[in-house]
One Martini backbone bead per residue (centre of mass of N, CA, C, O) as a GRO file, in nm:
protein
  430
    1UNK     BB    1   0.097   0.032   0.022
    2UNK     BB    2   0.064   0.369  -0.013
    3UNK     BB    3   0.163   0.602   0.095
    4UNK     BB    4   0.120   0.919   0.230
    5UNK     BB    5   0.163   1.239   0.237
    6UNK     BB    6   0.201   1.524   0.330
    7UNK     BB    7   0.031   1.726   0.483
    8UNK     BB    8  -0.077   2.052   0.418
    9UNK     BB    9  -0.225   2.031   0.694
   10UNK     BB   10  -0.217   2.052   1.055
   11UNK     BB   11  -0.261   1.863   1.345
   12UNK     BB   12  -0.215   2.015   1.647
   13UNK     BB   13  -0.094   1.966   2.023
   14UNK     BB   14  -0.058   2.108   2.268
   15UNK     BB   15   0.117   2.065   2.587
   16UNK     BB   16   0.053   2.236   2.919
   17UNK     BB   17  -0.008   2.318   3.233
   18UNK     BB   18   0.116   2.649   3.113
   19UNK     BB   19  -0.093   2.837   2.872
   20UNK     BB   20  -0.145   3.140   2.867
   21UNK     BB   21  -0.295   3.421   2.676
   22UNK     BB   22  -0.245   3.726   2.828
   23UNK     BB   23   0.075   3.657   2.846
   24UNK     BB   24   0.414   3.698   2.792
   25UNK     BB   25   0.593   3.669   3.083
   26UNK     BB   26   0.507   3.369   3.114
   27UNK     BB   27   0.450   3.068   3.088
   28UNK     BB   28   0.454   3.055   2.763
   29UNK     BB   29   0.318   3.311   2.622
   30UNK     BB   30   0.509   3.284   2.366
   31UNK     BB   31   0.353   3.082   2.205
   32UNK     BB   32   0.087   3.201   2.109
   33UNK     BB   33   0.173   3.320   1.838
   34UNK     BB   34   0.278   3.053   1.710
   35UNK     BB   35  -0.030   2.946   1.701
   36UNK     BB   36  -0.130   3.143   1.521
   37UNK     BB   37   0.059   3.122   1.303
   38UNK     BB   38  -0.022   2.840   1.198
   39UNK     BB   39  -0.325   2.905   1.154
   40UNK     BB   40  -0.248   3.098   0.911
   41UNK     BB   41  -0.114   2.868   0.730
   42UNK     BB   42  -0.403   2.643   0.832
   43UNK     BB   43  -0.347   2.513   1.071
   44UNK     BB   44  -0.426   2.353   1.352
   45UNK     BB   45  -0.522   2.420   1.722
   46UNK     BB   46  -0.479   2.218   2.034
   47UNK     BB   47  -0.506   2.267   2.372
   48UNK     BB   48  -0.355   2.154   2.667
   49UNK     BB   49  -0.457   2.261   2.978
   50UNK     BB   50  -0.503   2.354   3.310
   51UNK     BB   51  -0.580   2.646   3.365
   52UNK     BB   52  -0.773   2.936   3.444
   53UNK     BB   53  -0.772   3.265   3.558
   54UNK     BB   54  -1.073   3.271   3.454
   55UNK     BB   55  -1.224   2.986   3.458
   56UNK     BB   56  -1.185   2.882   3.178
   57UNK     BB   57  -1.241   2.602   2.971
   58UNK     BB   58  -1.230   2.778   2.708
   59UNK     BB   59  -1.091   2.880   2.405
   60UNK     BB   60  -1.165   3.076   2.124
   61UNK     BB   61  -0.953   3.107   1.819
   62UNK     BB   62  -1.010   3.058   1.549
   63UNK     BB   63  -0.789   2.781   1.495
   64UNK     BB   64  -0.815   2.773   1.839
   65UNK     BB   65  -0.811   2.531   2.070
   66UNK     BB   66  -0.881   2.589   2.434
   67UNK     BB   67  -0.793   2.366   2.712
   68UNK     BB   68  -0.931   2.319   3.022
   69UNK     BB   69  -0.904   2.048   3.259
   70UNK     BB   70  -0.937   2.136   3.508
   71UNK     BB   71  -1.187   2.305   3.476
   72UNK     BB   72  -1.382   2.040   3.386
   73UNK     BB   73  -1.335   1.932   3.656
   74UNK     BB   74  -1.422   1.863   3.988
   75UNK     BB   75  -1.112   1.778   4.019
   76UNK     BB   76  -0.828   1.916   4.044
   77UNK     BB   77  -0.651   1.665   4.180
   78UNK     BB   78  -0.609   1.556   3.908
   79UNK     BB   79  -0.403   1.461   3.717
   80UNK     BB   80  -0.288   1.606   3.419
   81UNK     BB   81  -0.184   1.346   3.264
   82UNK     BB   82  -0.440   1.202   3.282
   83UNK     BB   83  -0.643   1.423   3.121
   84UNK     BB   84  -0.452   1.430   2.859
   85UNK     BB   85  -0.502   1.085   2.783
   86UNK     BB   86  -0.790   1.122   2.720
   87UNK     BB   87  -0.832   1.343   2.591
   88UNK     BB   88  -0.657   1.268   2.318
   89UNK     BB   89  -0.810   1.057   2.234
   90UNK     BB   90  -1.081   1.174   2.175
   91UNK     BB   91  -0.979   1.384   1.983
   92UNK     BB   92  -0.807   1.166   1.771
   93UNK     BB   93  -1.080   1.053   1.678
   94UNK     BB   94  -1.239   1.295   1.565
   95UNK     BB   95  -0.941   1.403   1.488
   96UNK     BB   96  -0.621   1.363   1.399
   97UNK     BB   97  -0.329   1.379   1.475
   98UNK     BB   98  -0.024   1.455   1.403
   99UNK     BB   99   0.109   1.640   1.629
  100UNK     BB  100   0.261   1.603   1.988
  101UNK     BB  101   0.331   1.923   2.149
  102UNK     BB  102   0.551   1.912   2.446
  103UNK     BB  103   0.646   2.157   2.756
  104UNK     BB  104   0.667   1.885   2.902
  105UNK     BB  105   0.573   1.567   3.093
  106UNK     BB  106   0.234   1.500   3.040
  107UNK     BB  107   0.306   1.336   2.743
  108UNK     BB  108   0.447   1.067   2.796
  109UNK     BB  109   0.216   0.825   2.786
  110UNK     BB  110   0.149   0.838   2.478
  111UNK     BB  111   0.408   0.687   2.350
  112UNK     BB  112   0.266   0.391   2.356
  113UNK     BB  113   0.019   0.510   2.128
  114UNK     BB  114   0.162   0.660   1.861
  115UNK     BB  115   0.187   0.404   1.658
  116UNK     BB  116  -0.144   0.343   1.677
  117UNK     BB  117  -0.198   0.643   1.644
  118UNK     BB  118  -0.010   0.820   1.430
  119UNK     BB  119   0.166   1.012   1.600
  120UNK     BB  120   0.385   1.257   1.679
  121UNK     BB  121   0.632   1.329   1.890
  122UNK     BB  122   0.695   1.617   2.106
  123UNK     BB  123   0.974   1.818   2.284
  124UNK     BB  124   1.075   2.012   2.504
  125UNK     BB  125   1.361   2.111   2.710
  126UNK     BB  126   1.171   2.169   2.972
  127UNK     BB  127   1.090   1.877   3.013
  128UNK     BB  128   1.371   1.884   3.123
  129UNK     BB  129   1.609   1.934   3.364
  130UNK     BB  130   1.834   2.088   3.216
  131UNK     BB  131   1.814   2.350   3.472
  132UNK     BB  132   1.967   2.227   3.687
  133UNK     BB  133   2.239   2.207   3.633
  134UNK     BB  134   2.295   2.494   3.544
  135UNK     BB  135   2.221   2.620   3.848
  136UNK     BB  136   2.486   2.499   3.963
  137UNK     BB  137   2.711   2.605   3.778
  138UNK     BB  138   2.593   2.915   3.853
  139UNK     BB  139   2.727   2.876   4.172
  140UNK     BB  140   3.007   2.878   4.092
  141UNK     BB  141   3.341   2.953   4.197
  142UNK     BB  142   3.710   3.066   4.209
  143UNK     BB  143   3.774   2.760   4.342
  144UNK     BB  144   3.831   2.445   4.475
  145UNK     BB  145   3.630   2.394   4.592
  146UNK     BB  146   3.398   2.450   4.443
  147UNK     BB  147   3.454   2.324   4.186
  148UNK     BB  148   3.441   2.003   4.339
  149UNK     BB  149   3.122   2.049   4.433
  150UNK     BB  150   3.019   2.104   4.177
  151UNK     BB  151   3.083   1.850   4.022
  152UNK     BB  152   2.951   1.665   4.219
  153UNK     BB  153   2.647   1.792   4.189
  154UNK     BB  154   2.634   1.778   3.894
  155UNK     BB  155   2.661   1.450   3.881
  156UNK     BB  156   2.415   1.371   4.073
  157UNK     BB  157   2.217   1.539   3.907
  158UNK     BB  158   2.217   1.388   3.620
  159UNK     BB  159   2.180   1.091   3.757
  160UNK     BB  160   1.919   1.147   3.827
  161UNK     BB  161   1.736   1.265   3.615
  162UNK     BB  162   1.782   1.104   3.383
  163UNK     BB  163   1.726   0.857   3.484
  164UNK     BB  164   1.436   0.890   3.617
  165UNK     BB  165   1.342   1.056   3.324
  166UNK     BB  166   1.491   1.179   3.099
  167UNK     BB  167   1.529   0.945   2.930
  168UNK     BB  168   1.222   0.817   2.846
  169UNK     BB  169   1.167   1.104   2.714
  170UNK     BB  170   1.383   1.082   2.473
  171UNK     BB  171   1.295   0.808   2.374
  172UNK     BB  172   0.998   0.909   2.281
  173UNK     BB  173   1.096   1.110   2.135
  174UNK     BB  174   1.111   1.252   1.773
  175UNK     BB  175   1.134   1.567   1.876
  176UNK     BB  176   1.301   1.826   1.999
  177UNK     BB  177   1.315   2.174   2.134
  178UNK     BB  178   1.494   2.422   2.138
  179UNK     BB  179   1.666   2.788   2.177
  180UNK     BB  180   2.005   2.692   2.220
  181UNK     BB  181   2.271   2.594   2.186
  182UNK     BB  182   2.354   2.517   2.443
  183UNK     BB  183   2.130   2.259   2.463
  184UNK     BB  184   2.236   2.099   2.222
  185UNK     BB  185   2.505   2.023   2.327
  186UNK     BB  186   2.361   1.886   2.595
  187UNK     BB  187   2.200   1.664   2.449
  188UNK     BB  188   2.424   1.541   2.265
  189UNK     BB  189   2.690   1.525   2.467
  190UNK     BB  190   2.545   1.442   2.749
  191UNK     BB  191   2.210   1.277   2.618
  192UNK     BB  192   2.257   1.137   2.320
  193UNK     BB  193   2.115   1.303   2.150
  194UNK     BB  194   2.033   1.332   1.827
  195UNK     BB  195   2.119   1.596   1.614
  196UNK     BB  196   1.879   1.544   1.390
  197UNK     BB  197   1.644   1.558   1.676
  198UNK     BB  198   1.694   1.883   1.646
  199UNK     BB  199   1.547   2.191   1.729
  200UNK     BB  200   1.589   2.541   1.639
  201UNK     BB  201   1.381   2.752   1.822
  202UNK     BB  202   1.358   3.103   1.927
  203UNK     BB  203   1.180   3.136   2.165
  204UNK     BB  204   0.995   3.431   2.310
  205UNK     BB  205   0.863   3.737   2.175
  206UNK     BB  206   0.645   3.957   2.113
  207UNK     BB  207   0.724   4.252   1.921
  208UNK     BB  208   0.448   4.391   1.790
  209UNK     BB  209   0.362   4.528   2.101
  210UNK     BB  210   0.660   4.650   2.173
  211UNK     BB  211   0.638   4.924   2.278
  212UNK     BB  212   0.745   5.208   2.410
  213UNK     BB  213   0.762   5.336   2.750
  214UNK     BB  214   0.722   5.476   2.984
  215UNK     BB  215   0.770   5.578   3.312
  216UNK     BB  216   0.554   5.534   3.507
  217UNK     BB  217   0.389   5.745   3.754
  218UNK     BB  218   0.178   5.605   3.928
  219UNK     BB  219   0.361   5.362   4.025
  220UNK     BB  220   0.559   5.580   4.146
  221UNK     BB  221   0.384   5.633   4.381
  222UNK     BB  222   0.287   5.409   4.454
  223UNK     BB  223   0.595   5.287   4.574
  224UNK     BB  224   0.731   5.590   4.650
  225UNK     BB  225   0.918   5.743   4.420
  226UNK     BB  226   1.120   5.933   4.374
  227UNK     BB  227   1.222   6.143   4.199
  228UNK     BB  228   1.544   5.990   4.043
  229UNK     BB  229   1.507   5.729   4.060
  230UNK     BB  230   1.712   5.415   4.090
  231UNK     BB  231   1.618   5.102   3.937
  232UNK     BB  232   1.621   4.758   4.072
  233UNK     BB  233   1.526   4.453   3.884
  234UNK     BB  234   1.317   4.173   3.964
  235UNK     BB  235   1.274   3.842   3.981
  236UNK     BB  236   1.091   3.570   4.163
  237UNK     BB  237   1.008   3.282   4.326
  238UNK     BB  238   1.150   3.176   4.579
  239UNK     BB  239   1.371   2.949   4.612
  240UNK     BB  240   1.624   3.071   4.613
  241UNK     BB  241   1.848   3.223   4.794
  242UNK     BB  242   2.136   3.258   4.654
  243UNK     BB  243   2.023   3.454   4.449
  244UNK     BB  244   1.944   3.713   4.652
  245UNK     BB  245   2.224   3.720   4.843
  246UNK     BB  246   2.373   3.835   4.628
  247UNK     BB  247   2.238   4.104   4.523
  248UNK     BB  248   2.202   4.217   4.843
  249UNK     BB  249   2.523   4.228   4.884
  250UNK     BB  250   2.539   4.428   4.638
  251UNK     BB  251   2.333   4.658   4.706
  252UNK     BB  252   2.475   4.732   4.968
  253UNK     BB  253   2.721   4.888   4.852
  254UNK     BB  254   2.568   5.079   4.630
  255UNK     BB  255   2.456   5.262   4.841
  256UNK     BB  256   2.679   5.393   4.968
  257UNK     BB  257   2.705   5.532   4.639
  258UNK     BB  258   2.388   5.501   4.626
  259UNK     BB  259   2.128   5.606   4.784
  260UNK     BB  260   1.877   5.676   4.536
  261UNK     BB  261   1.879   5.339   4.532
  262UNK     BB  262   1.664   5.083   4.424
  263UNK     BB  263   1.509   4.748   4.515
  264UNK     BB  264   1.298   4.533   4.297
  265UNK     BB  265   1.067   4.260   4.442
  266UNK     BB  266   0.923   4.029   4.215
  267UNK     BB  267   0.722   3.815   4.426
  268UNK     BB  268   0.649   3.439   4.549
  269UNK     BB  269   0.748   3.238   4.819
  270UNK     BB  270   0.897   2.975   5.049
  271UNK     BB  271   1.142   3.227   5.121
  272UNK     BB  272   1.065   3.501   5.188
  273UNK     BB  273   1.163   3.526   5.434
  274UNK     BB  274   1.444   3.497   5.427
  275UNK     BB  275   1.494   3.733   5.256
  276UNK     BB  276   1.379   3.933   5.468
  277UNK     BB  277   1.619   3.872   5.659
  278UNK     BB  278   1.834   3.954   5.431
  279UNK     BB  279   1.791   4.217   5.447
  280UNK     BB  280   1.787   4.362   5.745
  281UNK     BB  281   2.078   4.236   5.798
  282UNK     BB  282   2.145   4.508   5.565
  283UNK     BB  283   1.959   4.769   5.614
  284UNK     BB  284   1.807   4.799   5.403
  285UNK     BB  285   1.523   4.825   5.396
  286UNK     BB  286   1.388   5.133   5.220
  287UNK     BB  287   1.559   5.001   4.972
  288UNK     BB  288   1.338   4.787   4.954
  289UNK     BB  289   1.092   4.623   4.728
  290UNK     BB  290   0.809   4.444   4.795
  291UNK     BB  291   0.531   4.364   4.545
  292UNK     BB  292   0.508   4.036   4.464
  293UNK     BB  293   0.268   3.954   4.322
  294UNK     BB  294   0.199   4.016   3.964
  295UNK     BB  295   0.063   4.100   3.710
  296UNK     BB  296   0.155   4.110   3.427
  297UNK     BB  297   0.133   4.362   3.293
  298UNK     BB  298   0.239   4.513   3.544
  299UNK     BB  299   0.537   4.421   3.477
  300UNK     BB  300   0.586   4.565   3.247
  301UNK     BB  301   0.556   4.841   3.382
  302UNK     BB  302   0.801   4.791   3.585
  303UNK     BB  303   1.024   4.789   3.344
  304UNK     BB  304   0.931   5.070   3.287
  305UNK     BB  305   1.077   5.180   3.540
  306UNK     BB  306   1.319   5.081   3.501
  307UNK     BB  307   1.687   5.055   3.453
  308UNK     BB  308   1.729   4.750   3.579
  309UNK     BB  309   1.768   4.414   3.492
  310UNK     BB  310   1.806   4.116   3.739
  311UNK     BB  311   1.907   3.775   3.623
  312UNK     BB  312   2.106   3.513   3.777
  313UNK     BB  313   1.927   3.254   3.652
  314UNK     BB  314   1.948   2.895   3.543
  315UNK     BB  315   1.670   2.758   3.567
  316UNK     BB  316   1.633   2.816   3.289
  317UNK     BB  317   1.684   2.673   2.937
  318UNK     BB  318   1.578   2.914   2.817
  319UNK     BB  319   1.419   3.215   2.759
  320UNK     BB  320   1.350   3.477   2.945
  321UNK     BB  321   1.088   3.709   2.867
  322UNK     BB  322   1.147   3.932   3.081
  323UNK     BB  323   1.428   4.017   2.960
  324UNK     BB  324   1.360   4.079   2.685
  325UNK     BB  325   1.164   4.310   2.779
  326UNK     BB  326   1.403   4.491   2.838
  327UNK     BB  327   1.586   4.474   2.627
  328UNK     BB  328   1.289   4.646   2.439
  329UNK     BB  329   1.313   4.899   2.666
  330UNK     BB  330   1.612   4.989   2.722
  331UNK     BB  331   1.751   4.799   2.883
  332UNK     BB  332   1.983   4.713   3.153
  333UNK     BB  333   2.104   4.401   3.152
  334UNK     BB  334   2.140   4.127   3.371
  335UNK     BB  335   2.342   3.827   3.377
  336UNK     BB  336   2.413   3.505   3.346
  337UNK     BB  337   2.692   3.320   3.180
  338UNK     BB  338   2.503   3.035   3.211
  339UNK     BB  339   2.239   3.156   3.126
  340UNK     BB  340   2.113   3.169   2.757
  341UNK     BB  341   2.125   3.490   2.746
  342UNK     BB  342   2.472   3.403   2.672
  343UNK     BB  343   2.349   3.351   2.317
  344UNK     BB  344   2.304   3.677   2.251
  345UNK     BB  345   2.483   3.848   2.469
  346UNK     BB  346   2.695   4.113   2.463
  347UNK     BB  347   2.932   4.203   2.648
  348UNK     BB  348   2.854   4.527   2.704
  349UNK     BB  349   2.671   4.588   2.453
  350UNK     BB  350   2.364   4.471   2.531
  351UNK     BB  351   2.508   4.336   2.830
  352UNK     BB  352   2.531   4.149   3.106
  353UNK     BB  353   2.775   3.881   3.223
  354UNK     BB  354   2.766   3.718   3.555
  355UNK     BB  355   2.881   3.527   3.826
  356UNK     BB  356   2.626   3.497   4.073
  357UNK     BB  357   2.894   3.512   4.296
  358UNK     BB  358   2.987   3.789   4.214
  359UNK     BB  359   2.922   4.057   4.417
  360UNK     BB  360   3.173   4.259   4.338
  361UNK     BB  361   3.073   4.296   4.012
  362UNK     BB  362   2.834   4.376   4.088
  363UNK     BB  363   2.871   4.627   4.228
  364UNK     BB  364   3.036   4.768   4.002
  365UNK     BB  365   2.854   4.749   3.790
  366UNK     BB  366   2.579   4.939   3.910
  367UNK     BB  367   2.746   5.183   3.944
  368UNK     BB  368   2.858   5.228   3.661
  369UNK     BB  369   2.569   5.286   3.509
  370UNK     BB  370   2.509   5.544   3.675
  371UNK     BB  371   2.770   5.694   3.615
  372UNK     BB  372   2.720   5.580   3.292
  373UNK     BB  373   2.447   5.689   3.111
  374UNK     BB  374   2.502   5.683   2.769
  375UNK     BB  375   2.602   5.409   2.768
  376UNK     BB  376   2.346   5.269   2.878
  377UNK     BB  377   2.155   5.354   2.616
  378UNK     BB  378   2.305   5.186   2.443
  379UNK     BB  379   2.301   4.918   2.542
  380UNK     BB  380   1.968   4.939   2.478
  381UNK     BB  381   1.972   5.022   2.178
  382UNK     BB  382   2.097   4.712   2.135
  383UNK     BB  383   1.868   4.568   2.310
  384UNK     BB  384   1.690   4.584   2.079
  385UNK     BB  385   1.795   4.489   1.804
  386UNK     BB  386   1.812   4.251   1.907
  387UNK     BB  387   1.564   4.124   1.944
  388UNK     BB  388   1.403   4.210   1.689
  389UNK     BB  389   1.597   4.034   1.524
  390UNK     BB  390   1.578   3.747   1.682
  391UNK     BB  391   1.218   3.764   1.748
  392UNK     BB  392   1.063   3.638   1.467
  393UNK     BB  393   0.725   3.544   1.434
  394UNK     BB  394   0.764   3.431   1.165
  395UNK     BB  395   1.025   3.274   1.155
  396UNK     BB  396   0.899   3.083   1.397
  397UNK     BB  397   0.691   2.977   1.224
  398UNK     BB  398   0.830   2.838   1.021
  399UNK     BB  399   1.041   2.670   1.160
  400UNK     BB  400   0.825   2.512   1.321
  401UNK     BB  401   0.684   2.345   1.069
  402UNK     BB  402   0.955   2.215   0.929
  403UNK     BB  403   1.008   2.078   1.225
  404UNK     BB  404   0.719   1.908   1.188
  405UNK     BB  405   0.769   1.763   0.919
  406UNK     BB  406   1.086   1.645   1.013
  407UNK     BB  407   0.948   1.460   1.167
  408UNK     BB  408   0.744   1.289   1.009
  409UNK     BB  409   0.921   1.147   0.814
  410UNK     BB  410   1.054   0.995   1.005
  411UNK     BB  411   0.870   0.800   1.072
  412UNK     BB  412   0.758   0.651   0.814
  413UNK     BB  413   0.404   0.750   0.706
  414UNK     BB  414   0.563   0.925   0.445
  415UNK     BB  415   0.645   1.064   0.188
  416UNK     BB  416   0.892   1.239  -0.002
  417UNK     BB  417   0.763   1.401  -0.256
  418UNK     BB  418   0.742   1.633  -0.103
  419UNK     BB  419   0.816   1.945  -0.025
  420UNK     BB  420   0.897   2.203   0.249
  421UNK     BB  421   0.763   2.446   0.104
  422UNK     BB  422   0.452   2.370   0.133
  423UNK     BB  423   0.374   2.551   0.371
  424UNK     BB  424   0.442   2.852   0.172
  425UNK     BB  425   0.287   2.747  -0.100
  426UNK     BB  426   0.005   2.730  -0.207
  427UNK     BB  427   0.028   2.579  -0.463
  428UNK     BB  428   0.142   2.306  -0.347
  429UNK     BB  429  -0.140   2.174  -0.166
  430UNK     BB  430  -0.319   2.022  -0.386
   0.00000   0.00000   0.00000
């Protein structure tokens, strides 16, 4: 029996337990546009993700059909993977899916049954823990203690997580999807998988929304904010101490030569009281500003209120959003030199890239930013030319494509007739 063609429209699969639709700053929220951009150019895209801040079950637009499963069952409590592997069998009998594309490890279980419905799994590479290794290595310092400690350290991590996990989701993918060279060859290099079934798109943010914005006059009276306030931001889950310890202790050596800068601390967690008293035992008091949890919007606003942005977490193997959106704000942002970000900026250049624990680095490098507003500008203006360069939502959208046909023929359930520019040459689809 003669293979079918390569279909000219996907039905295509998301699978997310965090999906939301009306933020670009957290979770997944970059996805969204990738999603519109696939419907335009024809394919069908269905999300299966867990809540809706709006506690809505559904969400349609044009040809994006968003299930939250968790939302449609009377228990929260049940497993957002068996809700998924319920829901994509009855939805895949209704119309078959072509592929589907996980953000997590949600679809682990679909593997057993994708040769028997005929559909490809693919993963990002943020459902393996491979950021869990880079956060370890991004604490080490410049000495043999601890050079000895982290490689330990690191060693113990890959080989916990691997076995456990990372292992079994590799074998099941058909295809990974990664956002930078350094995943790819973490990936290859160390956890052994094919580099012919890696794809880098650089997934980050819709650039079409971010024009620049004022510095908010309103949210700087909310949080008290005298004129000429030089303010350093960061955001963070509060899970980690040593990531906020590290700053705590660059920015009160920065107060002491710049009385009249502020750092503003969103976020909220586990760990919140201890960074709260490490704020304290520092004198910080009324120069640091705890603002919470904040809806994204609001994130946007704080970014345009800043000076500064200070990420120095490697807990991501992919690009934070929110840094993105700093670096298109025209903002001076600090980066850890072993997290993704320094995949993209050059240092002194686009923005700055320091070892998460040198923190007489990081204030050095904060009082030179406020002394020399100039030099501040260009890398600025330098860091938004990147971001809008190299975060092309239609090129995103067809790489990702692409990358969807090239993992289809893999699997050999498809004739090779058809070449990938069919995906946006009308003339070819019929």
């Amino acid at each position: 029996m003669a293979k079918p063609a390569l279909p000219a429209k996907l039905n295509i699969c998301f699978v997310a337990k965090k999906f939301p639709i009306l933020s670009r700053a957290v979770d997944h929220g970059f996805l969204w546009p990738i999603a519109k951009g696939l419907t335009a150019l024809g394919h069908k895209v269905t999300i299966l993700a867990g809540q809706n801040p709006q506690g809505k079950k559904e969400i349609i637009e044009g040809n994006i059909r968003a299930l939250y499963l968790q939302e449609a069952t009377l228990s929260r409590s049940a497993a957002f993977s068996d809700l998924v592997h319920a829901k994509f069998i009855e939805l895949h009998r209704q119309e078959p899916f072509h592929i589907l594309h996980s953000l997590d490890t949600s679809a682990v279980s679909l593997e057993k049954i994708k040769k028997q419905l005929k559909f490809a799994l693919a993963f990002d590479v943020e459902a393996t823990q491979i950021a869990q290794v880079l956060a370890i290595i991004g604490m080490a310092q410049e000495n043999f203690a601890s050079i000895i400690n982290t490689g330990t350290a690191v060693s113990y991590k890959f080989l916990r997580t691997y076995l456990g996990s990372d292992r079994a989701l590799l074998n099941s993918a058909d295809g990974m999807f990664v956002t930078t060279p350094q995943q790819r060859i973490v990936l290859e290099r160390y956890y052994l998988y094919p580099d012919s079934r890696i794809y880098t798109v650089p997934y980050g943010i819709e650039m079409k929304n971010l024009e620049l914005k004022p510095k908010p006059e309103a949210l700087m009276k909310e949080v008290g904010l005298p004129e000429g306030t030089q303010v350093v931001l960061t955001i963070t889950d509060m899970t980690e101490l040593e990531e906020l310890k590290h700053l705590l202790v660059a920015f009160q050596k920065v107060t002491i030569k710049k009385p009249s800068t502020r750092l503003i601390i969103i976020g909220n967690g586990p760990l919140k009281k201890e960074i709260e008293y490490q704020m304290l035992t520092l004198a910080l008091g009324s120069r640091v500003i705890f603002a919470g949890a904040v809806a994204a919007d609001v994130i946007s606003d704080y970014i345009s209120l800043c000076d500064v942005y200070v990420n120095l977490s490697a807990r991501t193997s992919g690009f934070e959003p929110t840094m993105l959106e700093a670096m298109a704000q025209k903002k001076v942002i600090v980066g850890s030199e072993v997290s993704p970000i320094a995949n993209i900026v050059e240092d002194g250049r686009d923005g700055f890239l320091i070892r998460p624990a040198d923190t007489q680095a990081l204030c050095t490098l904060l009082i030179d930013i406020f002394e020399f507003p100039l030099l501040s500008r260009e890398i600025g203006e330098s860091a938004r030319k990147k971001v809008v360069n190299l975060f092309d939502t239609d090129k995103m959208v067809k790489e990702t494509t692409l990358a969807y046909y090239l993992i289809l023929e893999r699997t050999g359930w498809y004739s090779k007739a058809q070449t990938f520019d069919l995906p946006f040459h009308d003339a070819k689809q019929n």
